[in-house]
Structures are given as C-alpha cells and as structure tokens.
DRENDREN-195534 format. One record per residue: residue in one letter; x, y, z of N, C-alpha, C in turn. Coordinates in steps of 0.05 Angstrom, whole numbers, padded with zeros to 5 digits, always signed. Layout:
<dopas>
aXYZXYZXYZ/...
</dopas>
This chain:
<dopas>
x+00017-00023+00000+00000+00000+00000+00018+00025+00000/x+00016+00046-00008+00017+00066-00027+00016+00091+00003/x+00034+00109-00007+00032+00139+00021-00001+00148+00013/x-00008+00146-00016-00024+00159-00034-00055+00145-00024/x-00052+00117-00018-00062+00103-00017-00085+00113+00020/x-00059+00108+00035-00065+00108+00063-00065+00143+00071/x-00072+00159+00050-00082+00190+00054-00105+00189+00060/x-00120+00176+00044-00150+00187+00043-00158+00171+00070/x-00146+00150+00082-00162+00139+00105-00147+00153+00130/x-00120+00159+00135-00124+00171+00160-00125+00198+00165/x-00119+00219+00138-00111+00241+00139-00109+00258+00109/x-00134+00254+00106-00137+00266+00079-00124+00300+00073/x-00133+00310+00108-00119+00345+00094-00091+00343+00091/x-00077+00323+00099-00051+00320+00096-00036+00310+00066/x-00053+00299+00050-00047+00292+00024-00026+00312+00015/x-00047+00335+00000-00033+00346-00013-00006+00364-00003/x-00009+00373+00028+00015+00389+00040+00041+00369+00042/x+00033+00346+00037+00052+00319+00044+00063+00317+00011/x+00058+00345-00005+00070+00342-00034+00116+00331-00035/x+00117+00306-00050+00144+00298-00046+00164+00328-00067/x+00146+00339-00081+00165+00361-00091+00169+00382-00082/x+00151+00390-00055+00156+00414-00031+00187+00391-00015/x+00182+00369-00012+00205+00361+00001+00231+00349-00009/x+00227+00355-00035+00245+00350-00056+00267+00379-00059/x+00245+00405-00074+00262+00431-00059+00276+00431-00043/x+00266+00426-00023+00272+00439+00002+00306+00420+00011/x+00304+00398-00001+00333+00375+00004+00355+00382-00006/x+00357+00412-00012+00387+00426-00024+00393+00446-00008/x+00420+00445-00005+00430+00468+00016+00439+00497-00012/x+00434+00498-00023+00436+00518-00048+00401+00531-00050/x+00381+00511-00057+00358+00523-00046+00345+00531-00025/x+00358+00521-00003+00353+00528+00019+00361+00561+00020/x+00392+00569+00018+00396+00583+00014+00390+00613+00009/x+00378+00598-00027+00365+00623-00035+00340+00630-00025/x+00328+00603-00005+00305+00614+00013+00299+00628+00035/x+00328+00631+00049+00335+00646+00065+00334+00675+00062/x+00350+00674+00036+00354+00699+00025+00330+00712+00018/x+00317+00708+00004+00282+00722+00001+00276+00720+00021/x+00269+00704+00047+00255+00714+00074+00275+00739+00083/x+00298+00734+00078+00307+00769+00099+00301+00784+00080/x+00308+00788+00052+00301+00800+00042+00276+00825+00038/x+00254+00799+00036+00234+00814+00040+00217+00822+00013/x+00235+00818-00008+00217+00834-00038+00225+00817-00060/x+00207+00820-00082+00226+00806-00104+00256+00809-00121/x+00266+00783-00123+00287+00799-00133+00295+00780-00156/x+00305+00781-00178+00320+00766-00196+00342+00741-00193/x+00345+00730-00213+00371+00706-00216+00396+00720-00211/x+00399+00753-00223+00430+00754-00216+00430+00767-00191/x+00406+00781-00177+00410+00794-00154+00410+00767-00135/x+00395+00742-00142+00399+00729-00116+00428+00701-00123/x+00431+00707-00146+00462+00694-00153+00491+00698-00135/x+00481+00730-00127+00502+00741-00110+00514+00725-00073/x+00494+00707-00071+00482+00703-00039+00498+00674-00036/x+00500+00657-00067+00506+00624-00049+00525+00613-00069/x+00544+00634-00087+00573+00617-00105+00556+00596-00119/x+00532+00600-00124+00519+00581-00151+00524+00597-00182/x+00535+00586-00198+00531+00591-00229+00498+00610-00232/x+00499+00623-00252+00469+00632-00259+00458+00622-00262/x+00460+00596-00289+00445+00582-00294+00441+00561-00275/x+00456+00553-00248+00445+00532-00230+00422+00542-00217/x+00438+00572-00216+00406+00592-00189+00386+00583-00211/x+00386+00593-00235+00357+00594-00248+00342+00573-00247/x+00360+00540-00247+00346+00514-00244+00333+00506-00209/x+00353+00526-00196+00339+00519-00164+00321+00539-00166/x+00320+00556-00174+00294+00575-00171+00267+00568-00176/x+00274+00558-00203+00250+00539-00224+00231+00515-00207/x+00258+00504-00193+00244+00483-00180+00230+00492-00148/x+00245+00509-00142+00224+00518-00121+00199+00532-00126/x+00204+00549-00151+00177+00553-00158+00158+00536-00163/x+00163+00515-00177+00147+00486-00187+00137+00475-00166/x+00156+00468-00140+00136+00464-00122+00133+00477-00100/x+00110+00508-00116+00094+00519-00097+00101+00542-00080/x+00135+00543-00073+00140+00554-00050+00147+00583-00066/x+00158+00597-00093+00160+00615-00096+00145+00632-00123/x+00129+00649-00127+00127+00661-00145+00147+00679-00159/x+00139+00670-00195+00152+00694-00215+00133+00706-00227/x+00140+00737-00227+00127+00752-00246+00158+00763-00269/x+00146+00759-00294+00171+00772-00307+00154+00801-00312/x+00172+00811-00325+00171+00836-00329+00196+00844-00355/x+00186+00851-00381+00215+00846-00398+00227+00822-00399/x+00258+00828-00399+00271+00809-00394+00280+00792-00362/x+00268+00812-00344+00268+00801-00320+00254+00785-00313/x+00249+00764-00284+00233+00752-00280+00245+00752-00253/x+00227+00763-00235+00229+00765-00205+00214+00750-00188/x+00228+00735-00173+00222+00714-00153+00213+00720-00130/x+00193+00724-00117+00181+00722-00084+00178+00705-00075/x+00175+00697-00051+00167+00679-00037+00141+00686-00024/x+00123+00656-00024+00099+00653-00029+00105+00650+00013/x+00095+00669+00023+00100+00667+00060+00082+00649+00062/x+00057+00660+00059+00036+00652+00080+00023+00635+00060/x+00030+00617+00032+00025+00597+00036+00040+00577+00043/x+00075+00580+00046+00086+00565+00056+00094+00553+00085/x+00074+00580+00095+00077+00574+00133+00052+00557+00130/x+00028+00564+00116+00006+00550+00122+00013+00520+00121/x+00024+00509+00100+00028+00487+00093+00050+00470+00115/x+00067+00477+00126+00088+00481+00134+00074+00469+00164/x+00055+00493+00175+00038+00490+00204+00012+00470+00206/x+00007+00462+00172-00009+00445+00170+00000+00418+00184/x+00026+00414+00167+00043+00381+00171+00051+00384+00206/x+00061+00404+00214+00071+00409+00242+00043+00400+00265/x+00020+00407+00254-00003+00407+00276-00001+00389+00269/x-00006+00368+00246-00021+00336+00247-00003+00321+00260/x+00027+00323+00257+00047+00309+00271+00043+00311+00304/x+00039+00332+00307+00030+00341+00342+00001+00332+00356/x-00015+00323+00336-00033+00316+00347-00044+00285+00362/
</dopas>
C-alpha cells in the first residue's frame, strides 16, 4: 500500500501538504539558501541579484529557482527580460503549520 493510498483513510488534509516536490526543494543546501535569502530580504528579486548570496553559477540559481517555484513555495512575475522571484509566505507557513499540527496531534 501506497503513502497515496493510506491518505485518504487517515488524513486526507494532509495529502496534498505531504506534496514529495515541496520536500524535494527543500533537500538542497543551495535552495535552501536562496530561501533564506528572500525571507530576509523581504521583496522580489532576480537570478543575478539572488546569484550574489550562495557561489551558484546563474544558470544553477535559475534551475533551483525553477524548481522551487514548481513546487509551490516561490512566485515569478517577469517583467521584460526580467523575472522576479518572491516567496509565497503565508502559503508556505500554512502548509508548513499544517504538517507540524497533524504530527503534534
């Protein structure tokens, strides 16, 4: 039997926050990183402004960025040739405080 399987019978709201590509992200100390960096931060910012923060290549930031965007935890808006990255807070505390309460309960 299946994680997928044994969701719907003990803990259905937990399915989807129990996503393996939120915990896939999150298993790099380079994405981690650049996650840090947008929480102090505070605003959006680009591949080369947040290139500056963790001795990754550009094009590695752009593939950790991609993938944290993919699952969930950061928004892009481009603009031109830019494309500026935020972090998504308060749905990633929600999700975050979701898995934390069910484990506590």
């Amino acid at each position: 039997m299946t994680s997928e399987d044994l969701a719907p019978q003990c803990c259905p709201e937990l399915q989807e926050a129990l996503d393996p590509k939120l915990f896939h992200a999150l298993a790099d100390q380079s994405r981690l990183v650049l996650l840090m960096r947008l929480v102090v931060i505070e605003q959006p910012q680009t591949v080369s402004e947040l290139a500056d923060c963790c001795g990754v290549h550009l094009s590695g930031v752009s593939r950790h960025l991609a993938m944290l965007r993919d699952a969930g935890i950061l928004d892009a808006q481009k603009s031109g040739r830019e494309v500026r990255y935020e972090l998504r807070r308060e749905e990633l505390a929600n999700t975050l405080r979701l898995i934390a309460d069910a484990i506590e309960i």
